[in-house]
N, C-alpha and C positions, 0 to 999 in steps of 0.2 A: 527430552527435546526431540522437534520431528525434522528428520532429514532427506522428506521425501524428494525425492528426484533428482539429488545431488550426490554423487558418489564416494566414498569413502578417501581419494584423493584429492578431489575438489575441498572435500570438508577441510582437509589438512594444510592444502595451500591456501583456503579464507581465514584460517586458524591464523597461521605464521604472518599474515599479510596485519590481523590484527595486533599480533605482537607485538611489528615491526613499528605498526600506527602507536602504540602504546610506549616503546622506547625511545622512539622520534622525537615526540611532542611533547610528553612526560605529561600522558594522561592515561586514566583506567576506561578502558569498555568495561561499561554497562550492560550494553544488549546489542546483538547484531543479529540482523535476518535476511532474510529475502526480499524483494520488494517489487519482483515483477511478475513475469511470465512464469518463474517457475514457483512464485508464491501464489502466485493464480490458479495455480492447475493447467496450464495448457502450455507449457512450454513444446518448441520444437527441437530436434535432437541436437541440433545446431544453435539454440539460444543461449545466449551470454547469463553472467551471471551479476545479478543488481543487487548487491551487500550493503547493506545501512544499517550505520551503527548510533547510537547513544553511548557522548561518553563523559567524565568528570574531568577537571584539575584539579591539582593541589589548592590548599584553601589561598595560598598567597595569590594567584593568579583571580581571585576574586577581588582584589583591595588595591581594585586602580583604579581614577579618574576617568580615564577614558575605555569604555569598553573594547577589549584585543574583537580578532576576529574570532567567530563563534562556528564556524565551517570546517571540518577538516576533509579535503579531494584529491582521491589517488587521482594518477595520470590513467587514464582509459586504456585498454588493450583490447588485443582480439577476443577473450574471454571472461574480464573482468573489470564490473563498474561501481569501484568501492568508493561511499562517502558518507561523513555523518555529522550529527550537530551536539554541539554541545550541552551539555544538563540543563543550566538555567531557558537556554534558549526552548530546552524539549517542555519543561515545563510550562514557559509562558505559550506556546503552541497548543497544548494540552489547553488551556485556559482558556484560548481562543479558540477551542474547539477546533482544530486543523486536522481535517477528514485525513490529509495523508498520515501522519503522525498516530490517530487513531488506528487506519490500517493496519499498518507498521508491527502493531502489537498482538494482533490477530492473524500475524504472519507465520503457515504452517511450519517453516522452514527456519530455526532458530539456532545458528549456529553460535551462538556465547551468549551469556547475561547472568547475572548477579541476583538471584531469585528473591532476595528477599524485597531488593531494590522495585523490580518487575513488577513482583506480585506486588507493591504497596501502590505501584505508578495503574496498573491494570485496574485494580480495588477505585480508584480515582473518575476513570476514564468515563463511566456511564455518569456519574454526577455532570460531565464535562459536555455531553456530547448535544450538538445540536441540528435538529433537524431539518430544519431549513438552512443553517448552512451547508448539511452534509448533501441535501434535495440539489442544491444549487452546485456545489461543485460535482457532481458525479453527471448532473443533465449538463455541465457546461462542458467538460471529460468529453463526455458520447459524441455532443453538437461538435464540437470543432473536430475531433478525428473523422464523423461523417462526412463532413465536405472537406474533408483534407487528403481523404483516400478513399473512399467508395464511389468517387462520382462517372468514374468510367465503366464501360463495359467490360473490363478486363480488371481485377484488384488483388489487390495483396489480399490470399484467404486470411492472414495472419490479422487485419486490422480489422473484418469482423468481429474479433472478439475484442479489440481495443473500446470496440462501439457499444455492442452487447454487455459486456460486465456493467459498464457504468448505468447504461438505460435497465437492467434489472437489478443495481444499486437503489437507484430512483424509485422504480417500482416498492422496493424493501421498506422504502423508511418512510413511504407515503403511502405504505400499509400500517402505519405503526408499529414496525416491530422491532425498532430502534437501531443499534449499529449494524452496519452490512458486513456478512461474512464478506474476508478475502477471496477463499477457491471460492473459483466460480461455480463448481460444484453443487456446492452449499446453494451458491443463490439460482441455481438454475434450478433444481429440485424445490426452493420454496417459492417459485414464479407460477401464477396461473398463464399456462399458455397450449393454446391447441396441439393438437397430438402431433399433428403432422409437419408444426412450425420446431415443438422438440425433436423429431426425429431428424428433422435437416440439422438441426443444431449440436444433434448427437453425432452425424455421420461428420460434417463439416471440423468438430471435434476431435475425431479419432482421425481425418485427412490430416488438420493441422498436424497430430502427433507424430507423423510419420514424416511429414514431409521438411522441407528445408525452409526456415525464417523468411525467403524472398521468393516464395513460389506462387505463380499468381493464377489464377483459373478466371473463370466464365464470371459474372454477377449472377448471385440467385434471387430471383424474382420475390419469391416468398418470403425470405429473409428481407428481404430487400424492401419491398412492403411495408414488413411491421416496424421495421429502424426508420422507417421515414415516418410514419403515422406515430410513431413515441414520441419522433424529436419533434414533428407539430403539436401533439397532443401536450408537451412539456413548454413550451409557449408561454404556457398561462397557467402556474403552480399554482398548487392546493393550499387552502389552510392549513397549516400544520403547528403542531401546540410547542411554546418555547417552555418547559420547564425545568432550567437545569438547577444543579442541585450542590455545585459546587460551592466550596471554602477556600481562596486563595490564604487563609491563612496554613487551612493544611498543606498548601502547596510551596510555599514561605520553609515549614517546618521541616517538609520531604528534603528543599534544597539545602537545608542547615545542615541537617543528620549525612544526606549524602556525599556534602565538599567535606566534612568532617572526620567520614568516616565510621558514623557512628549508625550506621543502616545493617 
């Protein structure tokens, strides 16, 4: 498991937080990770931590007329934002191809999960995945945070990269190259973009690292530019090929084996 950017105490209080989630409810985690800035790669030294879990009941809690609720949500603090959903719910997500859910799993940062569970749910995901709805929510991601925070002359450096991830998600899978890495690392090394538009993106990067979650600087022209010509140029999507490849019966089987216990 990768524990980048989370430190050896952190790891141990999302540990016991999950336990606590476990004796509470009287259910098993499955899998918990990261899910934000610091699954991104760009955390600031001061960013919270976003824990999302997958998790199971007992088989009884499956054998009722009306379905319980499928959410479990800590209360939010100053440094931690735990929640997760339950098995069958992660499955039919999966089904319906739910980009977030997709990410989820591609999350660097994986503090618990039940490997063999993961690995069969992971082995799944490329049969699942679809690329125009992943095209669609990652351009709709970018669109709304642009006009939600970069419209002034003054911004949160922090939400450039809320904008950027998603519009070089976009880019990713409307290259054909199917699921978008999480770090945004990964996807900024495989984006064709001018040298000078990566080196702001590089510097801008290493500023966010340093600095505090709510620090805001100047608007950068050049950055500023090409996030606005993406979000027009994403207007009017591409063709893109729907081939998925999934078996809801393997997905039927997955739930069987794992309310069971037999995973």
């Amino acid at each position: 498991m990768s524990y980048s950017g989370v430190d050896a105490a952190m790891r141990e209080r999302v540990r016991q937080q999950l336990k606590e989630v476990e004796q509470r409810y009287g259910v098993r985690v499955l899998y918990a990770c990261e899910s934000g800035s610091r699954g991104w790669g760009f955390a600031s030294p001061d960013s919270d931590y976003d824990v999302r879990f997958l998790y199971v009941h007992p088989p009884e809690w499956y054998l009722r007329v009306e379905a319980p609720r499928d959410v479990i949500e800590l209360p939010i603090d100053d440094e931690l934002d735990v929640s997760g959903w339950e098995w069958r719910k992660a499955l039919g997500l999966l089904k319906s191809a739910n980009p977030t859910l997709i990410e989820w799993l591609d999350s660097p940062v994986v503090y618990q999960q039940d490997d063999a569970t993961v690995c069969a749910l992971k082995a799944e995901m490329p049969k699942w995945f679809s690329a125009v709805r992943a095209r669609w929510h990652y351009y709709s991601m970018a669109r709304r945070n642009f006009h939600s925070y970069l419209q002034g002359d003054e911004v949160r450096l922090k939400k450039y990269f809320y904008v950027l991830r998603p519009l070089l998600a976009v880019r990713w899978v409307e290259a054909g190259k199917g699921v978008p890495p999480m770090r945004f690392a990964e996807l900024l090394a495989g984006s064709e973009l001018d040298a000078q538009l990566r080196q702001e993106i590089a510097e801008l990067l290493a500023r966010k690292q340093r600095a505090g979650e709510a620090e805001y600087g100047q608007r950068l022209p050049r950055l500023h530019a090409f996030i606005a010509a993406e979000i027009e140029r994403g207007t009017i999507p591409p063709a893109l090929p729907e081939s998925r490849e999934g078996d809801v019966r393997t997905l039927d089987a997955m739930l069987y084996r794992t309310v069971m216990g037999q995973m």
